[in-house]
TIKOL-756843 format. One record per residue: residue number from 1; residue in three letters; x, y, z of N, C-alpha, C, O in turn. Coordinates in nm, 2 decimals, decimal comma. Last residue first. Layout:
BEGIN
> seq  type  n.px  n.py  n.pz  ca.px  ca.py  ca.pz  c.px  c.py  c.pz  o.px  o.py  o.pz
> NUM  ALA  X  Y  Z  X  Y  Z  X  Y  Z  X  Y  Z
...
***
This chain:
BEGIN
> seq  type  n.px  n.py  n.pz  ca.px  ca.py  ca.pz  c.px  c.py  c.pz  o.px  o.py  o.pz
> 158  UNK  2,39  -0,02  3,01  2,56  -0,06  2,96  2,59  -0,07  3,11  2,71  -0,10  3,15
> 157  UNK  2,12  0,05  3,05  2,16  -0,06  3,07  2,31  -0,08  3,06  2,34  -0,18  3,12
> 156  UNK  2,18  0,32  2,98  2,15  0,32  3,12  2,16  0,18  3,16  2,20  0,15  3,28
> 155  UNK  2,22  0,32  2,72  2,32  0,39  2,76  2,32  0,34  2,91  2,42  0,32  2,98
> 154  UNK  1,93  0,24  2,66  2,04  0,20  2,57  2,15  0,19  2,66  2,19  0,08  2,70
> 153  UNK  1,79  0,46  2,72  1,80  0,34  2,79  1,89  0,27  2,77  1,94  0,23  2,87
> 152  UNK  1,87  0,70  2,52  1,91  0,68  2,66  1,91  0,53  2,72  2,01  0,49  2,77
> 151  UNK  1,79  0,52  2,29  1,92  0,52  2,29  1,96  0,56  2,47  2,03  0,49  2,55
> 150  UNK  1,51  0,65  2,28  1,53  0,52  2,34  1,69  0,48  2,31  1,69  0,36  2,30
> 149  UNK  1,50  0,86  2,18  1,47  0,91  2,35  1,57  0,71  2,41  1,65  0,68  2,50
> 148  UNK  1,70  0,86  1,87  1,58  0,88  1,95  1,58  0,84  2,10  1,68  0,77  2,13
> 147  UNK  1,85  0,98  1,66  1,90  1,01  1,77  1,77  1,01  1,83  1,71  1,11  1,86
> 146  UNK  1,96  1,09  1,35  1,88  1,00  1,39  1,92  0,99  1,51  2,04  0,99  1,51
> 145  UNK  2,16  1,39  1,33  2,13  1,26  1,30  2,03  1,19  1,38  2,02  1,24  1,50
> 144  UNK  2,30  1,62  1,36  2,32  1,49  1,50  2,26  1,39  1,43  2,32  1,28  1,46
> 143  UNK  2,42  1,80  1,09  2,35  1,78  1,20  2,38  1,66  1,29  2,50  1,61  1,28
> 142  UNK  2,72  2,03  1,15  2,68  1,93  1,06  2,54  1,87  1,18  2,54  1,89  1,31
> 141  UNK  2,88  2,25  1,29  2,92  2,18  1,14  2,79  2,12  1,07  2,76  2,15  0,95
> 140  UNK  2,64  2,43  1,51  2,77  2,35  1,45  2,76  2,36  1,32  2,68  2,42  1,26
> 139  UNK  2,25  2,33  1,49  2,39  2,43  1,54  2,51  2,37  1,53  2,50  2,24  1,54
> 138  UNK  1,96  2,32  1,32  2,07  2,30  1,33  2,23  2,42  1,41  2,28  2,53  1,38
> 137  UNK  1,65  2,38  1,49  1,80  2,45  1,44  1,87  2,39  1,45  1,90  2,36  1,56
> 136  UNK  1,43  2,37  1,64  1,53  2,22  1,50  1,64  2,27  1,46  1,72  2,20  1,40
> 135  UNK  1,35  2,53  1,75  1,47  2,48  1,85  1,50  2,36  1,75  1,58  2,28  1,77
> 134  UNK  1,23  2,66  1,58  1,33  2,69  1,56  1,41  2,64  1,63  1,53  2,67  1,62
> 133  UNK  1,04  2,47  1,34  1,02  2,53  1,47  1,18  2,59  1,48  1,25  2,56  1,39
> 132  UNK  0,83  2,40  1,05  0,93  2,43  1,10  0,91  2,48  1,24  0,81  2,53  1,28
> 131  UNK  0,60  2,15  1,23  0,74  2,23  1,16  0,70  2,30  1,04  0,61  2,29  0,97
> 130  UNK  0,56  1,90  1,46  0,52  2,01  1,42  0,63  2,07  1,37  0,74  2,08  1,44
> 129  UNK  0,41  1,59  1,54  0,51  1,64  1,48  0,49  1,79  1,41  0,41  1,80  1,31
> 128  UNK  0,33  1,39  1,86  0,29  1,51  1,75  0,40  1,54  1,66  0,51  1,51  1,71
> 127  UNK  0,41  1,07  1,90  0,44  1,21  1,92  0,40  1,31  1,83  0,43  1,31  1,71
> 126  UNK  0,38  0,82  1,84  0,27  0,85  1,89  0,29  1,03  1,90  0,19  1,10  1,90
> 125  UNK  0,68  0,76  1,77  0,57  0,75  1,66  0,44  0,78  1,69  0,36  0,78  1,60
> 124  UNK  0,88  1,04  1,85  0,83  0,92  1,85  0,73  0,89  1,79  0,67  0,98  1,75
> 123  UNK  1,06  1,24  1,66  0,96  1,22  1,75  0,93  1,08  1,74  0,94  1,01  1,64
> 122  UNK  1,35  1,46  1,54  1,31  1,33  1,59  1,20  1,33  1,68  1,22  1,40  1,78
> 121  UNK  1,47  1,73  1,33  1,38  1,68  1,45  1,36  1,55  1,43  1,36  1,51  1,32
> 120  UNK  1,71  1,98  1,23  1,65  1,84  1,19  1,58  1,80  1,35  1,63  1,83  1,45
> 119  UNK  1,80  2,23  0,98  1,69  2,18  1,05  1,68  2,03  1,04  1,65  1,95  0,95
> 118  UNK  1,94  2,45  0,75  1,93  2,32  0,78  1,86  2,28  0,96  1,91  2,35  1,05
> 117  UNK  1,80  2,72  0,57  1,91  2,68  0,66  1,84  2,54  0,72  1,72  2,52  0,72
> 116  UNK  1,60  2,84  0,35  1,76  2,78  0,33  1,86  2,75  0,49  1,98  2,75  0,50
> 115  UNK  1,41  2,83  0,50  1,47  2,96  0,49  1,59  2,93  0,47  1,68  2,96  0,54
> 114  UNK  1,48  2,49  0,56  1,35  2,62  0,59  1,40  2,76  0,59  1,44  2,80  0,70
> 113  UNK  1,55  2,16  0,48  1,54  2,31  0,53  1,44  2,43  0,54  1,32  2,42  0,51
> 112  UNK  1,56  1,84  0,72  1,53  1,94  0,63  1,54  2,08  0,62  1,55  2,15  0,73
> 111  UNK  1,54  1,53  0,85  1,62  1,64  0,84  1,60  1,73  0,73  1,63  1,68  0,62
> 110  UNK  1,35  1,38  1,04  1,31  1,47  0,95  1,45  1,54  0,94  1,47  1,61  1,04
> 109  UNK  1,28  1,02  1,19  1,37  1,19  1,19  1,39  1,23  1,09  1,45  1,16  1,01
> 108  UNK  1,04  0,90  1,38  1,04  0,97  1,28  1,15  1,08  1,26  1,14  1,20  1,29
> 107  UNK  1,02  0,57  1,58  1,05  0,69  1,54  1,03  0,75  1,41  1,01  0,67  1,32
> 106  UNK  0,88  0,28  1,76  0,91  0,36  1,61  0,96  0,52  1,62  0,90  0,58  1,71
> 105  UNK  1,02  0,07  1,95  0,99  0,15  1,92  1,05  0,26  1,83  1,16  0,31  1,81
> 104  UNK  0,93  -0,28  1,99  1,01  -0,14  1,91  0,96  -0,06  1,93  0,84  -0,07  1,94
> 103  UNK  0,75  -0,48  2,06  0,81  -0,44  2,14  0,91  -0,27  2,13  0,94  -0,18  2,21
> 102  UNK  0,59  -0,60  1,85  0,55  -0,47  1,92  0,66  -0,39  2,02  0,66  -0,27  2,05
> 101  UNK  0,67  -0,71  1,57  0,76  -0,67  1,72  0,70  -0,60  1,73  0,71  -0,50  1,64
> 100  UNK  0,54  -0,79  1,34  0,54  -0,88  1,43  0,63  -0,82  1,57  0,65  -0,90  1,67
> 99  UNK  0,62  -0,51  1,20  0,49  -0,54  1,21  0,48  -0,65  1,33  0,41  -0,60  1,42
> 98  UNK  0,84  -0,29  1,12  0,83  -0,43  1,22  0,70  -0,48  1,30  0,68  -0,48  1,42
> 97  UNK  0,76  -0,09  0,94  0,86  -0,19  0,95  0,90  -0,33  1,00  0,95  -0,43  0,95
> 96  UNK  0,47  0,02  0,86  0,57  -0,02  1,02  0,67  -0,13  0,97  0,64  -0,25  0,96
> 95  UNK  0,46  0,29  0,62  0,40  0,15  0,72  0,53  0,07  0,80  0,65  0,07  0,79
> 94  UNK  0,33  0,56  0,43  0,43  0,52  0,56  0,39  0,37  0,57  0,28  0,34  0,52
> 93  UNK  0,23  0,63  0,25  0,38  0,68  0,21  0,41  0,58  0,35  0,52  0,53  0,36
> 92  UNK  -0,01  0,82  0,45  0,01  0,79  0,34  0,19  0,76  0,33  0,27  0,84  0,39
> 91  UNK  -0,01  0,73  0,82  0,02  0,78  0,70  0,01  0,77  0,61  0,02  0,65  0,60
> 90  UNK  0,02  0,48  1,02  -0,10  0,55  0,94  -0,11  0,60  0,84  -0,20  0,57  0,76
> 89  UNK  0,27  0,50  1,10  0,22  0,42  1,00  0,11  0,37  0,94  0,08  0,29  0,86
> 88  UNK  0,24  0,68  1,30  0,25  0,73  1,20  0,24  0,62  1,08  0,21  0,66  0,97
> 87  UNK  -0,09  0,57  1,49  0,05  0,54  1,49  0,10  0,64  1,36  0,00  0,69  1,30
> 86  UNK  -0,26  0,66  1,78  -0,27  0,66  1,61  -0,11  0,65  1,59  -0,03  0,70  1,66
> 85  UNK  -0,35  0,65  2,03  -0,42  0,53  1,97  -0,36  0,56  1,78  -0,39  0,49  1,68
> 84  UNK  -0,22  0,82  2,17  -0,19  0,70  2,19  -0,24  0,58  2,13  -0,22  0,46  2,15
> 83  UNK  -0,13  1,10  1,93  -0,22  1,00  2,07  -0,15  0,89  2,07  -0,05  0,87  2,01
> 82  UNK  -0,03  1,38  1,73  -0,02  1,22  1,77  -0,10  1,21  1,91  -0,13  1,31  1,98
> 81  UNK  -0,09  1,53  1,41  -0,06  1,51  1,51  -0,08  1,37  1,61  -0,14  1,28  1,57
> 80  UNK  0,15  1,67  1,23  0,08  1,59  1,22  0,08  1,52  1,41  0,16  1,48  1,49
> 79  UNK  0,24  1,94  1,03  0,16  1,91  1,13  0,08  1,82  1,16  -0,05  1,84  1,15
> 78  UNK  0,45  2,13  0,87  0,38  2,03  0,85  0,32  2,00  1,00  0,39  2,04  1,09
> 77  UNK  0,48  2,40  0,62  0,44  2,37  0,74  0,39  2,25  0,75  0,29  2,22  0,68
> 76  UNK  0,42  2,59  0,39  0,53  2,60  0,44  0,57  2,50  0,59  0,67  2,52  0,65
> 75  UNK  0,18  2,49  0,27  0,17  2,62  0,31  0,37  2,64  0,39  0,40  2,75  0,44
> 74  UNK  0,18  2,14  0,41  0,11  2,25  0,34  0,14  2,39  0,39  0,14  2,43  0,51
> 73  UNK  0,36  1,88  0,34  0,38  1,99  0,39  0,25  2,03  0,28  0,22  1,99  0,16
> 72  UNK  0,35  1,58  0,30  0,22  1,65  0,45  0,28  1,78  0,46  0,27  1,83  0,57
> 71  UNK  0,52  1,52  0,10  0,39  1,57  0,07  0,29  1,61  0,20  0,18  1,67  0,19
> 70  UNK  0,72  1,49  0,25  0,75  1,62  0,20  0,61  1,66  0,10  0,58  1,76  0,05
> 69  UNK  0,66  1,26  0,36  0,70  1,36  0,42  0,71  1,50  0,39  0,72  1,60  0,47
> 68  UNK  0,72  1,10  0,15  0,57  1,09  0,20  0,61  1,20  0,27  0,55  1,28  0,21
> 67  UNK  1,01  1,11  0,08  0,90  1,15  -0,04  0,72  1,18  0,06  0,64  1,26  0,03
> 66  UNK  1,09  1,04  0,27  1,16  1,16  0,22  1,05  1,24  0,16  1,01  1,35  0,18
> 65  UNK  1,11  0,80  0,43  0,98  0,81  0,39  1,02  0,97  0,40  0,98  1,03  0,50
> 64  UNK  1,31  0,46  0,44  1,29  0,59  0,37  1,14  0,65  0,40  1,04  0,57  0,39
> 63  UNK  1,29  0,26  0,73  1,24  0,29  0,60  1,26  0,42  0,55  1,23  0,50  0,64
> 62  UNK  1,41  -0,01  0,91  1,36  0,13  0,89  1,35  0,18  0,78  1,45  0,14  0,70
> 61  UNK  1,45  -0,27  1,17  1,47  -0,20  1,04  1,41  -0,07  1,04  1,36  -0,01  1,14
> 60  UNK  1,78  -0,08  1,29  1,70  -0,09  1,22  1,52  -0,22  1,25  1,49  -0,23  1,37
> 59  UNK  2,00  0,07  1,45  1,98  -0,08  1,45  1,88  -0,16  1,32  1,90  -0,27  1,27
> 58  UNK  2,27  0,24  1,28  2,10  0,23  1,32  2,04  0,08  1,34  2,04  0,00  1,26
> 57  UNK  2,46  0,29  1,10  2,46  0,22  1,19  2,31  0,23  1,31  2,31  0,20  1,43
> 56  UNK  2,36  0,38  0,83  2,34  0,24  0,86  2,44  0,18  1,02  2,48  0,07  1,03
> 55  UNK  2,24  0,62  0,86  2,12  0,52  0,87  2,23  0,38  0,83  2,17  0,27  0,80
> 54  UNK  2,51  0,80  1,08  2,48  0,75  0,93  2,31  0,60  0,97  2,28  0,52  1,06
> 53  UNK  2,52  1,12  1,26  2,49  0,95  1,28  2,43  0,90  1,15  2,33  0,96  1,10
> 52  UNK  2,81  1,34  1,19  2,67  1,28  1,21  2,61  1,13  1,23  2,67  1,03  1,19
> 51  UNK  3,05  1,40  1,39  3,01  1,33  1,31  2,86  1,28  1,29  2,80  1,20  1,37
> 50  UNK  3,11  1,39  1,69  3,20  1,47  1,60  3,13  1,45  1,50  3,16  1,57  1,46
> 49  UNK  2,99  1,27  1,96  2,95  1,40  1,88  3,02  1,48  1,77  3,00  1,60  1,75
> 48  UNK  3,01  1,09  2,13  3,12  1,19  2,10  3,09  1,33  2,00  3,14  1,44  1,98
> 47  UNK  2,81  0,90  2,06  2,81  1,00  2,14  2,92  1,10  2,16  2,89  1,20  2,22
> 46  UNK  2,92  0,72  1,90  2,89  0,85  1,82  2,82  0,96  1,92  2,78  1,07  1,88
> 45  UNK  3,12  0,60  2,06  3,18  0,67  1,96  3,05  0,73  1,90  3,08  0,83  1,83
> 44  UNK  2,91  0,47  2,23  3,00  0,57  2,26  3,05  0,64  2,18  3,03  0,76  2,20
> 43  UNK  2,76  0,28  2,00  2,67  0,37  2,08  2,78  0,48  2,18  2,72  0,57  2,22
> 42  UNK  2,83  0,10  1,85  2,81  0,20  1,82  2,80  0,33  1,92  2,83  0,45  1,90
> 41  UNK  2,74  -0,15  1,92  2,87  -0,13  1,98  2,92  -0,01  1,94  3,03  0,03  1,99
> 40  UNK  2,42  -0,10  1,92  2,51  -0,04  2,08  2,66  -0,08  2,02  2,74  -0,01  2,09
> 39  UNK  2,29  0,11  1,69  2,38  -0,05  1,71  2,47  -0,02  1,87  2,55  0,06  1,90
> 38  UNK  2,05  0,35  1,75  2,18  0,30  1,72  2,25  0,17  1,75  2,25  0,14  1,87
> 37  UNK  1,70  0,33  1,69  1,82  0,30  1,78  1,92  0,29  1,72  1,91  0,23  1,62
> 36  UNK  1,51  0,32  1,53  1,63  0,47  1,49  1,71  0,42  1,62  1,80  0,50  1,65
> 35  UNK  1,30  0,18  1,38  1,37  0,13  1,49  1,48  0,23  1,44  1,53  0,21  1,33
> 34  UNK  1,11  0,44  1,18  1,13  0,23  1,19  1,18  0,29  1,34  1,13  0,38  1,41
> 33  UNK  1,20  0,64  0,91  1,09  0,63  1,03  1,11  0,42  1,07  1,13  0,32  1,00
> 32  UNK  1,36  0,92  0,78  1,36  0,79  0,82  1,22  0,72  0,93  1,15  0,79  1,00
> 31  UNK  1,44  1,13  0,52  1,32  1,13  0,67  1,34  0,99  0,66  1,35  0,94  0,55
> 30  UNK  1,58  1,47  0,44  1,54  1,29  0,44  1,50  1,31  0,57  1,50  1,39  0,67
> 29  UNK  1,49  1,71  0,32  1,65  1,63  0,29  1,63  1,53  0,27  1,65  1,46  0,17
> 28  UNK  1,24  1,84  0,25  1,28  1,78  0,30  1,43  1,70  0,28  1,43  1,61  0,20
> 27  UNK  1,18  2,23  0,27  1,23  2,08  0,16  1,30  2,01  0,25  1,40  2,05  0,32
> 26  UNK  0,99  2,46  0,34  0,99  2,32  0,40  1,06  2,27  0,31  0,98  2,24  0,22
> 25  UNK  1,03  2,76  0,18  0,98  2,72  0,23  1,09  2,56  0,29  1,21  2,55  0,28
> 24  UNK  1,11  2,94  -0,08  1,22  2,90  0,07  1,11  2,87  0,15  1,08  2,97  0,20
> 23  UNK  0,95  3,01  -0,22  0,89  3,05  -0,12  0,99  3,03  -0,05  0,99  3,09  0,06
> 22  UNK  1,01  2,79  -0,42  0,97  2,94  -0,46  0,96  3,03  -0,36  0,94  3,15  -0,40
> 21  UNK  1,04  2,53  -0,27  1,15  2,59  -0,31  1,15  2,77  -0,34  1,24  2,85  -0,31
> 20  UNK  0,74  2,47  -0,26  0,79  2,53  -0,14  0,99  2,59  -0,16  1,05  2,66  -0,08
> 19  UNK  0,67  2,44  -0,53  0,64  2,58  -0,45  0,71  2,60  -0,34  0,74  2,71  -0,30
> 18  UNK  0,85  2,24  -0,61  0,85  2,36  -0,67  0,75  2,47  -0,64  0,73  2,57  -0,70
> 17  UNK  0,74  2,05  -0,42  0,87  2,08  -0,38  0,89  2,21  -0,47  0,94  2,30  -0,40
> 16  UNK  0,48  2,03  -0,48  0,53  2,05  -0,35  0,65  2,12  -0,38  0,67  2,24  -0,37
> 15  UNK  0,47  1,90  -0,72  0,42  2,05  -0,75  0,44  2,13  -0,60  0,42  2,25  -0,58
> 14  UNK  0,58  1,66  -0,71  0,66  1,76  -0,78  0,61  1,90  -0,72  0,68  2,00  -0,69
> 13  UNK  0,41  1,52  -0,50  0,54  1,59  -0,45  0,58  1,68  -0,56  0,62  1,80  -0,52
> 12  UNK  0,21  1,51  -0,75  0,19  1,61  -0,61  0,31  1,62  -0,54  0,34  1,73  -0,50
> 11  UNK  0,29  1,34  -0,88  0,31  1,45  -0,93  0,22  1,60  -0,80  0,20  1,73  -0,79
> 10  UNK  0,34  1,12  -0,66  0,47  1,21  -0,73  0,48  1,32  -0,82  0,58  1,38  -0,86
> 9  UNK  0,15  1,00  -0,49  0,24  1,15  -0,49  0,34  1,21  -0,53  0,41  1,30  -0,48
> 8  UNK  0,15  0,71  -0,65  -0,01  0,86  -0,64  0,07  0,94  -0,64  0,10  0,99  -0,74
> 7  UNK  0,38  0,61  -0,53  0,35  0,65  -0,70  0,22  0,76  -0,73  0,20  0,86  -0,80
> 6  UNK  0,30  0,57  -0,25  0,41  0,72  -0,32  0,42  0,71  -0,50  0,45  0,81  -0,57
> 5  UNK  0,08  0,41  -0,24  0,06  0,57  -0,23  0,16  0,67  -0,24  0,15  0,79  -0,25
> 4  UNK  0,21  0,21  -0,32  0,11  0,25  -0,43  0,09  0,38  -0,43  0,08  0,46  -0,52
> 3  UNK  0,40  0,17  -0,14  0,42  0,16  -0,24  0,31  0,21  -0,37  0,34  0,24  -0,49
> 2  UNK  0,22  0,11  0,07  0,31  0,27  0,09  0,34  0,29  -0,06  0,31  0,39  -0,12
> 1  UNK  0,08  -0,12  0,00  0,00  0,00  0,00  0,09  0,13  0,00  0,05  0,23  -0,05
***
């Protein structure tokens, strides 16, 4: 079904991305959504913070969803929002990676820009998602990368 609904939005991503480019508006870079944990033997060296975190040391699995992401922008702005009963694999463009593990937990990280400057947010899959905002500001070199709440635990078991 994700597969059918990103061939639907491609001439609606087109007509997206060439307004919101005309406007310096929302263009998405990339967007990941699955299991955004990092591989623990991983997990010191990229807390060091020199280097962005690459999708393949990510535990996974996890999915592109660049293109479905960059069609919930309207108007400069995307806003989707979350409970405990609605998952983002609701989405058009979206579906859960790990259908048989409830145990996972899903994430969503958007790296993108907005008035030409670089912006990136992570929420969980029940978590509202609202943008642009300005604490997404990228600060430094380069962004942090995929980096969700459940890596703390990660860190608290070691």
């Amino acid at each position: 079904q994700a597969a059918l609904d990103l061939r639907n939005m491609e001439v609606e991503l087109q007509r997206i991305v060439q307004k919101e480019q005309k406007r310096r508006g929302v263009l998405v870079r990339k967007a990941l959504y699955g299991n955004l944990q990092l591989r623990a033997e991983l997990l010191h060296e990229v807390l060091q913070g020199e280097r962005p975190i690459q999708p393949e040391e990510l535990q996974g699995p996890w999915i592109d969803v660049t293109s479905a992401v960059q069609c919930l922008v309207e108007q400069s702005a995307i806003r989707v929002h979350g409970s405990a009963t609605y998952s983002k694999a609701d989405l058009p463009g979206f579906y859960n990676p790990t259908p048989l593990n409830s145990q996972v937990e899903l994430s969503l990280y958007v790296l993108y820009d907005f008035r030409e400057t670089l912006h990136e947010v992570i929420v969980d899959d029940r978590e509202s998602l609202t943008m642009p905002l300005r604490k997404h500001l990228v600060s430094g070199d380069h962004p942090r990368g995929p980096f969700p709440s459940s890596n703390v635990e990660l860190l608290l078991r070691r």
